[in-house]
C-alpha positions in Angstrom: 0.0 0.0 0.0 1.3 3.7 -0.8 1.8 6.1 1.4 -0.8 8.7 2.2 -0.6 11.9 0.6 -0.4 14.4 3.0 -3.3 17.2 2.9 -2.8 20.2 0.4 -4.6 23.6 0.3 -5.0 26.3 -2.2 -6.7 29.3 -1.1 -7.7 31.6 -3.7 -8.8 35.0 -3.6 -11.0 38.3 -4.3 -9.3 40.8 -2.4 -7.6 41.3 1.1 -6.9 37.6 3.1 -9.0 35.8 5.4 -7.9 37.4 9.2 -7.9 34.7 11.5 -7.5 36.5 15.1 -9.4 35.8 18.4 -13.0 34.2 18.1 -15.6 36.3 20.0 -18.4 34.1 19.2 -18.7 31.2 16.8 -22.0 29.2 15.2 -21.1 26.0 13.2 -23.8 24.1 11.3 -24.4 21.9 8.6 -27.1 22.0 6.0 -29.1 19.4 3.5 -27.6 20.3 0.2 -31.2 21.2 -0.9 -33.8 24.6 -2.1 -34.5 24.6 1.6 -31.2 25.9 2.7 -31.0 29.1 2.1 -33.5 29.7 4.4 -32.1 27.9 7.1 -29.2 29.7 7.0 -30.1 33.1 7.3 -32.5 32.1 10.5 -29.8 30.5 11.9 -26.9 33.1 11.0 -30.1 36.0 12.1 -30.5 34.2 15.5 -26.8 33.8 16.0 -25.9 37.3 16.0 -29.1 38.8 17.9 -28.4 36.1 20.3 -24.2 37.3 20.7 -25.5 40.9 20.6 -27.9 40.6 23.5 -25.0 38.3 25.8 -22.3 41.6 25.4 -19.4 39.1 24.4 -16.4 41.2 23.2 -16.5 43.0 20.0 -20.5 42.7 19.8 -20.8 46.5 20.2 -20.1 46.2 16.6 -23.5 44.6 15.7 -25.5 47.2 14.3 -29.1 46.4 12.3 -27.1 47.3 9.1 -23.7 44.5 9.5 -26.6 42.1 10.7 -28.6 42.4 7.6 -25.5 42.7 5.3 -24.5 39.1 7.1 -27.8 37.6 6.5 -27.5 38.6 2.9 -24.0 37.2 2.1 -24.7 33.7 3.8 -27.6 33.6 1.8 -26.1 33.9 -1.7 -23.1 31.9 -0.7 -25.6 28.8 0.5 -27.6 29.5 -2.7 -24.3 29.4 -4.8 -23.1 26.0 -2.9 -26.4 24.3 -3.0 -27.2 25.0 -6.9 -23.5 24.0 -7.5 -22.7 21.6 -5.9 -25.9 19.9 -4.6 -24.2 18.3 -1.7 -24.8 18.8 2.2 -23.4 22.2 3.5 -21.6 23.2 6.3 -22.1 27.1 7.8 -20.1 28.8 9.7 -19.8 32.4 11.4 -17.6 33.8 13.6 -17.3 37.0 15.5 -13.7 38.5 16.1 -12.4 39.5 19.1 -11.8 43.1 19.0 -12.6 44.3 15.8 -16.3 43.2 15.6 -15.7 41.9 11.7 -17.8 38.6 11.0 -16.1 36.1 9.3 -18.7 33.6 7.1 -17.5 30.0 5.9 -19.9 28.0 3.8 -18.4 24.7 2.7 -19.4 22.2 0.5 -18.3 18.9 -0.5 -17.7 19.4 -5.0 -14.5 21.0 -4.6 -13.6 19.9 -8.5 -16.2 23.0 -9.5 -15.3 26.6 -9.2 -17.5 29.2 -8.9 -17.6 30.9 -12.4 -19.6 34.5 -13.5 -21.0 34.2 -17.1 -19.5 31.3 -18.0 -21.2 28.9 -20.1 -22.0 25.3 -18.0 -21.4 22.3 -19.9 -24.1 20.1 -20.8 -25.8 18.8 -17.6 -24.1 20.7 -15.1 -25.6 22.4 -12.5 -24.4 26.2 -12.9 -23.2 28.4 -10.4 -22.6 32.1 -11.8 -25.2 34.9 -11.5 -25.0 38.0 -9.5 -25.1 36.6 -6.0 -21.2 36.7 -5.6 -21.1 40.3 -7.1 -23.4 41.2 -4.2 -21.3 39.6 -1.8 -18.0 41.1 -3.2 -19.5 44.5 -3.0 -21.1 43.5 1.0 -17.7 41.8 2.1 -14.3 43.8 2.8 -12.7 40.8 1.0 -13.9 37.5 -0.1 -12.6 34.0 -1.6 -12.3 30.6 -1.9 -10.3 27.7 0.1 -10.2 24.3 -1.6 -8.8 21.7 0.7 -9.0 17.8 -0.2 -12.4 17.0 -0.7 -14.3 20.5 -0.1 -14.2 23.9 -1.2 -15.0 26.6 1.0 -16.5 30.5 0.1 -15.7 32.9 2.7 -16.4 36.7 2.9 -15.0 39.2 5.7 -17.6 41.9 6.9 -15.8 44.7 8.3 -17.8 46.3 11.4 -19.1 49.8 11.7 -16.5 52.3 10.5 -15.3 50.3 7.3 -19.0 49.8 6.8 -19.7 53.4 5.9 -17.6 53.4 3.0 -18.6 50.4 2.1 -22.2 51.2 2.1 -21.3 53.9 -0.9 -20.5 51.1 -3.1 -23.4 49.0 -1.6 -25.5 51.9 -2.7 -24.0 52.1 -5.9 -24.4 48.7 -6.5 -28.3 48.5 -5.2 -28.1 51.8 -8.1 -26.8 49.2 -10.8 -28.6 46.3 -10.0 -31.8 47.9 -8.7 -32.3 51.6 -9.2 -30.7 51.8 -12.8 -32.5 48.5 -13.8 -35.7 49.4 -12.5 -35.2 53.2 -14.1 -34.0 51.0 -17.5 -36.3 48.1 -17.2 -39.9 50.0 -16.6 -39.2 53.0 -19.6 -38.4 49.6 -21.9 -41.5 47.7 -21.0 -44.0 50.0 -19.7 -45.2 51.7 -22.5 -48.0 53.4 -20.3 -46.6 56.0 -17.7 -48.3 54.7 -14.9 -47.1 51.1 -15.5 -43.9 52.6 -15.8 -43.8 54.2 -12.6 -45.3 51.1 -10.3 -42.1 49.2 -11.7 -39.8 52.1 -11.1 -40.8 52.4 -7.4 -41.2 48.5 -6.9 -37.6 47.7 -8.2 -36.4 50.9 -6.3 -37.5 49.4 -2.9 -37.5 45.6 -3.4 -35.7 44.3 -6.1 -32.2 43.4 -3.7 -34.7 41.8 -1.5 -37.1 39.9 -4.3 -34.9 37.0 -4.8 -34.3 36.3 -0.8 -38.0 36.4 -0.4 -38.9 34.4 -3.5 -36.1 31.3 -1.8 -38.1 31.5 1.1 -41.5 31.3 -0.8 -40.5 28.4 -2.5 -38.6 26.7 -0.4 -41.8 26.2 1.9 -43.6 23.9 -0.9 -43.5 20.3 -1.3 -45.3 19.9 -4.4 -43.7 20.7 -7.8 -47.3 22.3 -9.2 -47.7 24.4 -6.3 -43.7 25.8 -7.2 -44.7 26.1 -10.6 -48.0 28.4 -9.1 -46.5 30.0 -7.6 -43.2 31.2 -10.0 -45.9 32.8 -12.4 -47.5 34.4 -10.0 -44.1 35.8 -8.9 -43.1 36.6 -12.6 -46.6 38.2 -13.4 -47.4 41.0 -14.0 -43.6 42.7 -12.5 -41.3 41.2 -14.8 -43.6 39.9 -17.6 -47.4 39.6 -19.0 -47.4 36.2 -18.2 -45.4 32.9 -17.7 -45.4 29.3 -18.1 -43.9 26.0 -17.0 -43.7 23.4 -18.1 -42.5 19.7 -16.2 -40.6 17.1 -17.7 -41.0 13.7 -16.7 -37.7 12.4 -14.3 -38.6 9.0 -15.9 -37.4 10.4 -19.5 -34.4 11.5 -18.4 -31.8 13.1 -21.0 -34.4 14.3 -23.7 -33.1 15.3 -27.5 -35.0 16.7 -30.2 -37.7 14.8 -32.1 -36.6 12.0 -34.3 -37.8 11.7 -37.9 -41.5 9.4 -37.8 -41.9 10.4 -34.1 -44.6 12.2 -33.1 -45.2 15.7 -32.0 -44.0 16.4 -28.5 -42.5 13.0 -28.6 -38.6 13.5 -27.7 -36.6 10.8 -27.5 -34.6 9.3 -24.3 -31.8 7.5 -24.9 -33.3 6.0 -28.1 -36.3 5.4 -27.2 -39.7 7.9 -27.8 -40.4 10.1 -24.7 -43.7 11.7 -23.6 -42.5 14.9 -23.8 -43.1 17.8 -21.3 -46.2 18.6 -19.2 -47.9 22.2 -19.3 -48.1 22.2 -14.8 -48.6 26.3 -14.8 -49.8 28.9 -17.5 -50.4 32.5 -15.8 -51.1 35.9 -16.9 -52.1 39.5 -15.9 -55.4 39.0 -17.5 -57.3 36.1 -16.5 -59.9 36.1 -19.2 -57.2 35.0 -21.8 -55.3 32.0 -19.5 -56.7 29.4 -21.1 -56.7 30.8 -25.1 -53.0 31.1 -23.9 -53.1 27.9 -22.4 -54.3 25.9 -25.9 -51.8 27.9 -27.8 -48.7 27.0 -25.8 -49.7 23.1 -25.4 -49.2 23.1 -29.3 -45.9 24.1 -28.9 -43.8 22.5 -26.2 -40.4 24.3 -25.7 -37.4 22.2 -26.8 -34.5 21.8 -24.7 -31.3 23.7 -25.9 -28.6 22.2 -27.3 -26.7 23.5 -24.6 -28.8 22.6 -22.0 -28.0 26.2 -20.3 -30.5 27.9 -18.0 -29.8 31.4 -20.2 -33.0 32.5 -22.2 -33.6 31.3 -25.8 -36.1 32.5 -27.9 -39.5 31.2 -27.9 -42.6 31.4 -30.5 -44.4 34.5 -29.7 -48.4 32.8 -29.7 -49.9 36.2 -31.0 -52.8 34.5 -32.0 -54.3 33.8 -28.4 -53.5 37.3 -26.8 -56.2 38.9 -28.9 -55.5 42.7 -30.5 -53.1 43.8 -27.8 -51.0 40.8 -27.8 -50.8 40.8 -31.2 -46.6 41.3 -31.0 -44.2 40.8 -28.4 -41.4 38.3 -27.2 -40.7 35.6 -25.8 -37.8 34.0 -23.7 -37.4 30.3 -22.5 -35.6 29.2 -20.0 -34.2 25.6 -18.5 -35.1 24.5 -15.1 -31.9 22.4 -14.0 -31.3 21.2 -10.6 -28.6 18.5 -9.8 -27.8 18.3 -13.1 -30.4 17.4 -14.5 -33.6 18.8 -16.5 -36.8 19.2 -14.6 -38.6 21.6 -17.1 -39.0 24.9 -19.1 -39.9 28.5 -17.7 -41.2 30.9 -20.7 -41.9 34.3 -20.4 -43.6 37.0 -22.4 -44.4 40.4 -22.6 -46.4 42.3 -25.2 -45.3 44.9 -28.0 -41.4 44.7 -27.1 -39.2 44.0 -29.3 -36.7 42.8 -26.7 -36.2 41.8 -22.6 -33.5 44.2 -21.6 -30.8 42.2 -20.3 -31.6 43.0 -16.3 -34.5 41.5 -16.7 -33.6 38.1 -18.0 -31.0 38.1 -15.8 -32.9 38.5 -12.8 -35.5 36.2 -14.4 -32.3 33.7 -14.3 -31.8 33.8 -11.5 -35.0 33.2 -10.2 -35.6 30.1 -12.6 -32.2 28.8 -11.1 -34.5 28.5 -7.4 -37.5 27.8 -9.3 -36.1 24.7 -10.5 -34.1 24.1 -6.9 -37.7 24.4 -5.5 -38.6 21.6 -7.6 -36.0 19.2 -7.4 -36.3 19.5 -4.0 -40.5 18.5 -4.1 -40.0 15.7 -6.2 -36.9 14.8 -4.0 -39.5 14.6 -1.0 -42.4 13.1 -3.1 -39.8 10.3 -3.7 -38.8 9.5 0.1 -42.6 9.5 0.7 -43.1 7.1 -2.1 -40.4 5.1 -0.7 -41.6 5.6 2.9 -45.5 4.5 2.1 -44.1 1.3 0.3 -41.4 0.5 3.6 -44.5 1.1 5.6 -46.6 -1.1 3.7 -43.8 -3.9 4.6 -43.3 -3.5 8.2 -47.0 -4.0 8.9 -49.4 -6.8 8.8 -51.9 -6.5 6.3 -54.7 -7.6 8.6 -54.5 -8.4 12.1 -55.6 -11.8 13.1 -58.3 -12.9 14.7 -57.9 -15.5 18.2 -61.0 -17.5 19.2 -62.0 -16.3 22.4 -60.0 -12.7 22.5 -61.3 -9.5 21.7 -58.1 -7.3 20.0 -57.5 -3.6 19.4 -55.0 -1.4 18.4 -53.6 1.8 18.3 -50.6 2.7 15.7 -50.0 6.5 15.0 -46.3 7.1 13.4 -44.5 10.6 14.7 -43.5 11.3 11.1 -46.5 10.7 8.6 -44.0 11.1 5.9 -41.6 8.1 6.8 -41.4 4.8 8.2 -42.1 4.6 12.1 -39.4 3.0 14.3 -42.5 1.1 15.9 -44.2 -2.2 14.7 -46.6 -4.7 15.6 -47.7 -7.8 14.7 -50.3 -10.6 15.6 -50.3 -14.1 13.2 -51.1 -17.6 13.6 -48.3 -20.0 14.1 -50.1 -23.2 13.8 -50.9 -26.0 16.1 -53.5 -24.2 17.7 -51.0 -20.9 18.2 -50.8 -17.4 17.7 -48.3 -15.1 18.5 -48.2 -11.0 18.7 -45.4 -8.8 18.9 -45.2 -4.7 19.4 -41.4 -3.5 19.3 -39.4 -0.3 19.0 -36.6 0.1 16.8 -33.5 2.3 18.0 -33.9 5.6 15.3 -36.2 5.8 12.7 -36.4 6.2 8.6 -35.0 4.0 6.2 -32.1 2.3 8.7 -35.2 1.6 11.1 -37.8 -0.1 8.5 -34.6 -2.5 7.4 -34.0 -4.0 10.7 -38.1 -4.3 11.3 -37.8 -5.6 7.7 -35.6 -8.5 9.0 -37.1 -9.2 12.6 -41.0 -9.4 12.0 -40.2 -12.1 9.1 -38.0 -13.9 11.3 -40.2 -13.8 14.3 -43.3 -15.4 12.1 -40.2 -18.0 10.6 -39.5 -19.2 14.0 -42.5 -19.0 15.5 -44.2 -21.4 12.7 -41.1 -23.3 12.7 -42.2 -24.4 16.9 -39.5 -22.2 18.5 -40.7 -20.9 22.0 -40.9 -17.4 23.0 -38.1 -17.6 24.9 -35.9 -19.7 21.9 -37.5 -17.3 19.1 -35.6 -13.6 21.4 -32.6 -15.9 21.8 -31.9 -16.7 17.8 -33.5 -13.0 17.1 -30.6 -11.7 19.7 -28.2 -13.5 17.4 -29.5 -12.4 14.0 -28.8 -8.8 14.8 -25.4 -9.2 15.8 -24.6 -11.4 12.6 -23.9 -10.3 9.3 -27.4 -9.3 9.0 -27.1 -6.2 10.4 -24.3 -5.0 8.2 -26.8 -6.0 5.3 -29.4 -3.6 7.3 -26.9 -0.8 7.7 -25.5 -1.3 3.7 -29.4 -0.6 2.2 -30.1 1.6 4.8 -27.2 3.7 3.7 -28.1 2.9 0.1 -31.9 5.0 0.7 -30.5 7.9 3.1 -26.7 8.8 1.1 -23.4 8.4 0.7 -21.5 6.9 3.5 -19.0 9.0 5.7 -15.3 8.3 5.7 -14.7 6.1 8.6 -18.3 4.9 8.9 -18.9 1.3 9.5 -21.6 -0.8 10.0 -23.9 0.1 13.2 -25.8 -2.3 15.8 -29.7 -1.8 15.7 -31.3 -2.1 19.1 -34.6 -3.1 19.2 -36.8 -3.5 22.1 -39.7 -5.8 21.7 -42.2 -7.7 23.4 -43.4 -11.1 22.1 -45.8 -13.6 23.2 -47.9 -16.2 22.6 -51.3 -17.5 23.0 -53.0 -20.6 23.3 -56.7 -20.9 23.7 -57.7 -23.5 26.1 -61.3 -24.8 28.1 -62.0 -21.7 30.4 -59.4 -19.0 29.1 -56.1 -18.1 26.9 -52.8 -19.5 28.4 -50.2 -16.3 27.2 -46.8 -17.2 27.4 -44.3 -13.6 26.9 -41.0 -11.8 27.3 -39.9 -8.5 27.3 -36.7 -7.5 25.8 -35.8 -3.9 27.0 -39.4 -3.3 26.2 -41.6 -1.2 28.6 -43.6 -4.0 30.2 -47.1 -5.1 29.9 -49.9 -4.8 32.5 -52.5 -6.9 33.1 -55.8 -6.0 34.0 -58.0 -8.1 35.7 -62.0 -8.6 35.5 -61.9 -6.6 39.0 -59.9 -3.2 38.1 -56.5 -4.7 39.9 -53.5 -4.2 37.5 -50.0 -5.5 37.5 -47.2 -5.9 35.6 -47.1 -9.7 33.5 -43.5 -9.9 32.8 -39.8 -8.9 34.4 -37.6 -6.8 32.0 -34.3 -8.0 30.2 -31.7 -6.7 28.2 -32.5 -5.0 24.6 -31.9 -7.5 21.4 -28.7 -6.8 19.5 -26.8 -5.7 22.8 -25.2 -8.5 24.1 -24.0 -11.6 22.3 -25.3 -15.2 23.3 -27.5 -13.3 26.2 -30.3 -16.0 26.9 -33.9 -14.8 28.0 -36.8 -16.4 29.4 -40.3 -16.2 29.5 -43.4 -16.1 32.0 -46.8 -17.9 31.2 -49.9 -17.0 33.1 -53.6 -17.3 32.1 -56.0 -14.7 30.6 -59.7 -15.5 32.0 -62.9 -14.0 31.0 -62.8 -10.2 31.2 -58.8 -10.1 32.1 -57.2 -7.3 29.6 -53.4 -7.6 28.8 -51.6 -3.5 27.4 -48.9 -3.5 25.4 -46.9 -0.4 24.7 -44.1 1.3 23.1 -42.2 3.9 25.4 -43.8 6.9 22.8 -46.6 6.4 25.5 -45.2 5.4 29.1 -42.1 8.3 27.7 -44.5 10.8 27.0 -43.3 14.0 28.1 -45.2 17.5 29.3 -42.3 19.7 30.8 -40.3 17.5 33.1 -42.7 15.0 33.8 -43.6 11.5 31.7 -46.7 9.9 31.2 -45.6 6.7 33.3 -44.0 8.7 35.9 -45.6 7.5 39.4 -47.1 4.5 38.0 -49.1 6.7 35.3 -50.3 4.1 32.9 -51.1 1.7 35.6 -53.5 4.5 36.7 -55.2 5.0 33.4 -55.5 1.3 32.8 -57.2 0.9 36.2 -59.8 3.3 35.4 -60.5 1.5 32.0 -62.2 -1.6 34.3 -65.1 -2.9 32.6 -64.2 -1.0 29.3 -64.2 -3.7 26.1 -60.3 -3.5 24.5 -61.6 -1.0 21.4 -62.8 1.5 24.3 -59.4 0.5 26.7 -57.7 2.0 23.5 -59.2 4.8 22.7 -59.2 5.8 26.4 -55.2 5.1 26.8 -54.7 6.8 23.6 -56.8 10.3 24.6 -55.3 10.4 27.7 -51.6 10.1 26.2 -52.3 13.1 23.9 -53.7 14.9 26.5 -51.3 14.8 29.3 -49.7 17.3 27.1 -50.5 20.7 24.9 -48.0 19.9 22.4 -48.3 17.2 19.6 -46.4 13.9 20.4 -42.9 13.8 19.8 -42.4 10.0 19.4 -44.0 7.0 17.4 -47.3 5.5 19.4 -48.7 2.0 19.6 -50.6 -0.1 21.8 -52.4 -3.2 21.6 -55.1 -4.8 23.3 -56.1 -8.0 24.3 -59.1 -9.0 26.5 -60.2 -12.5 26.9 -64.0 -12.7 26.2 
């Protein structure tokens, strides 16, 4: 094996160097690499520095309204610029100095191979990451640059504190002049051709064009459905940058779409040599309502093509005169790609009537926005794809239909913390034959994808052993085993294979599970119920008289401890008798300090439940869980009931 090359960095440069003197305060944090962090960051870089400016540390006298904002801006476009680049997780962080008050932003991601370029042209399939965010932090910052170390690249900018500030905020205005004042001055004379049109524009890109694209990530960011996104970018286009707007979704099943092949027909683009759908009309929006759907008609007979290039720069597009009746009888046009990880998610087109030409501040800034447009997107359909994936897990971890014991009554209560994934908690209840049936309610350490895969393995196995004529106490022994066996390294591999990439130095990881499992056996006069807990909160038994007590003594968690050998109790269930089951999201559940179980809790409720049938024991356990606190529950529920008749 060759020796280890030792760690090299390059640190390039704006202007000025990065000062690394005494820390004042410090925030570190990392962020999903996704249309959603943006916004993260500047709450978390906003509540950083109101929280250091409110403690006095040293050099906080410094943090004025104006260096807060200014910091809140940079960290934005710099997270913006790292996410639409590089599309990895990102890591934020913002220091104070000691002394002279400058703040010193870090936002780091993990594609150091791509530099950040301004007006370059991307190659085909590449995420881009020029625009005018970095000119605005250059013209914020005293001095900005880039580090790239092994791995990572980091953008950094140094805000000077009050008295640099000043002269800085003369550029800052001269910049706001440029990109704001003198476009909006430009922008409205070009497309307004009525003086009152003209003048809304003027004072609406005067006051809030430095601020539209900030407030637009945040907008966007908030939606989970990529129709919604595409709403809602016309009806931030309309009617202050164009007359209307229109997007249009390509199907992620297509993939790399070309032009139309000769015999194919219309709209039908071809993916990797074989015929595509082509794209979907999702949005069309414009200032009048009474022509949307003329417009609508006219554009669906013209899908936009993608460009050769694949760039997310305007091209041309087809002015549909026709449907805009007298007034719309000339204009233009502009498309524009929607790209996100590298890859094609749609088409943004804009128009505006009797010009002859967008000025270029305007499809730039409409660039720009089409850049979070389509991060907005990529990030829905990222979600709508972990819920796909979650709703199928879930489907797997549970029984189809519980099963039905002569002579007991069952109920059940199962209410995942996350309705978008899969739940950390399971159940079960099966014949095992001879005469047998056997339930289960467990709790898997964690939750998501890593959860469902060891549930995946250990509700199988339990119905395996169980019909094979292992014992309750045999079936926790050989489950024990499976969990510290190579199966859990299988676990942790497609576990890791649904959530990312694994980290340097990762391995596989033990998943604990508590569970409790029994068995019943109907017999002349009762149910005989054999169980064992396995660092599982214990069950309670209920008895035809209101007493209540605890059916089982506790033992160690599976996949802890290897060869550990459990046992079981067996005890009979007579007429009336009820036997709980819970996880610990209901003897753990919390209201300030206190828990739910604390002081024998749920033996109290279950007491009052005497002469309740199991579906009204339930229902009663459950109400009183969510009400012993005002705030939703914070962990996965489930209980089950059983009550001999």
């Amino acid at each position: 094996m060759g020796a280890i090359p030792a760690q090299r960095e390059t640190v390039t440069r704006a202007s000025g160097v990065p000062v690394h003197g005494g820390v004042g305060a410090e925030t570190r944090t990392t962020l999903p690499g996704s249309a959603l962090s943006p916004g993260s960051a500047r709450s978390v870089v906003r509540g950083a520095l109101t929280e250091w400016a409110a403690s006095g540390l040293p050099g906080t006298e410094h943090l004025t309204d104006r260096l807060v904002d200014d910091a809140v801006v940079v960290v934005s476009e710099l997270v913006t610029n790292a996410v639409v680049h590089a599309g990895t997780d990102v890591e934020l962080a913002c220091r104070l100095e000691d002394g002279t008050g400058d703040l010193l932003v870090e936002v780091l991601d993990h594609h150091p191979s791509r530099a950040p370029r301004d007006g370059e042209v991307e190659a085909p399939y590449e995420t881009p990451e020029y625009g005018r965010g970095l000119r605005l932090v250059s013209r914020l910052a005293e001095s900005w640059g880039v580090t790239y170390r092994t791995g990572s690249k980091t953008v950094w900018a140094r805000l000077p504190a009050e008295d640099p500030m000043v002269a800085a905020r003369d550029d800052i205005e001269a910049y706001a002049q440029e990109c704001a004042l003198e476009r909006g001055l430009r922008v409205a004379e070009i497309l307004a051709p009525e003086p009152q049109r003209a003048e809304r524009d003027r004072d609406w890109l005067n006051r809030g064009a430095l601020s539209f694209l900030a407030e637009a990530s945040d907008l966007l960011a908030g939606q989970l459905d990529e129709n919604l996104v595409a709403a809602l970018a016309g009806q931030l286009i309309v009617p202050r940058l164009a007359d209307w707007c229109a997007v249009w979704l390509e199907d992620e099943v297509a993939g790399r779409w070309g032009y139309p092949r000769s015999g194919e027909a219309e709209g039908g683009w071809a993916v990797d040599g074989t015929a595509g759908t082509g794209p979907r009309l999702a949005r069309v929006w414009h200032g009048s309502e009474n022509l949307i759907e003329e417009l609508r008609r006219a554009l669906e007979k013209e899908p936009p093509l993608p460009p050769e290039t694949h760039r997310t720069g305007p091209v041309p597009y087809p002015w549909p005169g026709e449907a805009l009746g007298a007034r719309g009888v000339h204009g233009t046009a502009l498309a524009y790609r929607l790209i996100a990880g590298g890859r094609p998610l749609g088409t943004l087109v804009i128009g505006r009537a009797d010009l002859m030409r967008f000025p270029d501040e305007v499809t730039g800034l409409v660039e720009d926005l089409s850049r979070r447009v389509a991060l907005a997107i990529g990030a829905a359909r990222q979600y709508a794809r972990q819920a796909t994936i979650s709703r199928v897990l879930q489907r797997g971890l549970l029984p189809g239909a519980v099963a039905e014991i002569p002579g007991v009554v069952s109920a059940l209560v199962y209410e995942p913390c996350d309705k978008g994934g899969p739940s950390g908690d399971f159940y079960d209840l099966f014949p095992a034959g001879d005469g047998r049936w056997c339930f289960a309610i467990g709790d898997v350490q964690g939750k998501g994808p890593e959860a469902a895969v060891v549930i995946g393995i250990a509700r199988p196995w339990l119905r395996l052993l169980a019909r094979e004529g292992y014992r309750v106490a045999d079936v926790l022994d050989r489950l024990n085993q499976l969990l510290l066996d190579d199966a859990t390294e299988a676990a942790d591999a497609a576990a890791r294979a649904l959530v990312g990439p694994v980290a340097p130095g990762d391995g596989p990881q033990t998943r604990f599970l508590s569970l409790l499992y029994g068995e019943l056996t109907p017999f002349d006069g009762g149910i005989r119920c054999t169980l064992a807990s396995a660092g599982h909160p214990l069950p309670l038994l209920l008895g035809a008289g209101g007493e209540v007590h605890t059916a089982a003594h506790p033992q160690t968690l599976l996949g802890v401890i290897e060869d550990a050998t459990y046992t079981s109790e067996t005890f009979e269930l007579r007429s009336g008798d009820t036997l709980l089951c819970v996880t610990d999201g209901v003897t753990e559940r919390r209201s300030g300090s206190r828990q739910f179980d604390d002081g024998d809790g749920l033996a109290t409720a279950l007491a009052g439940c005497a002469g309740l049938n199991a579906q009204l024991i339930a229902e009663r356990i459950r109400r009183l869980v969510h009400e012993f606190s005002g705030r939703p529950p914070e962990d996965d529920l489930a209980l089950l009931v059983l009550q001999a008749e």
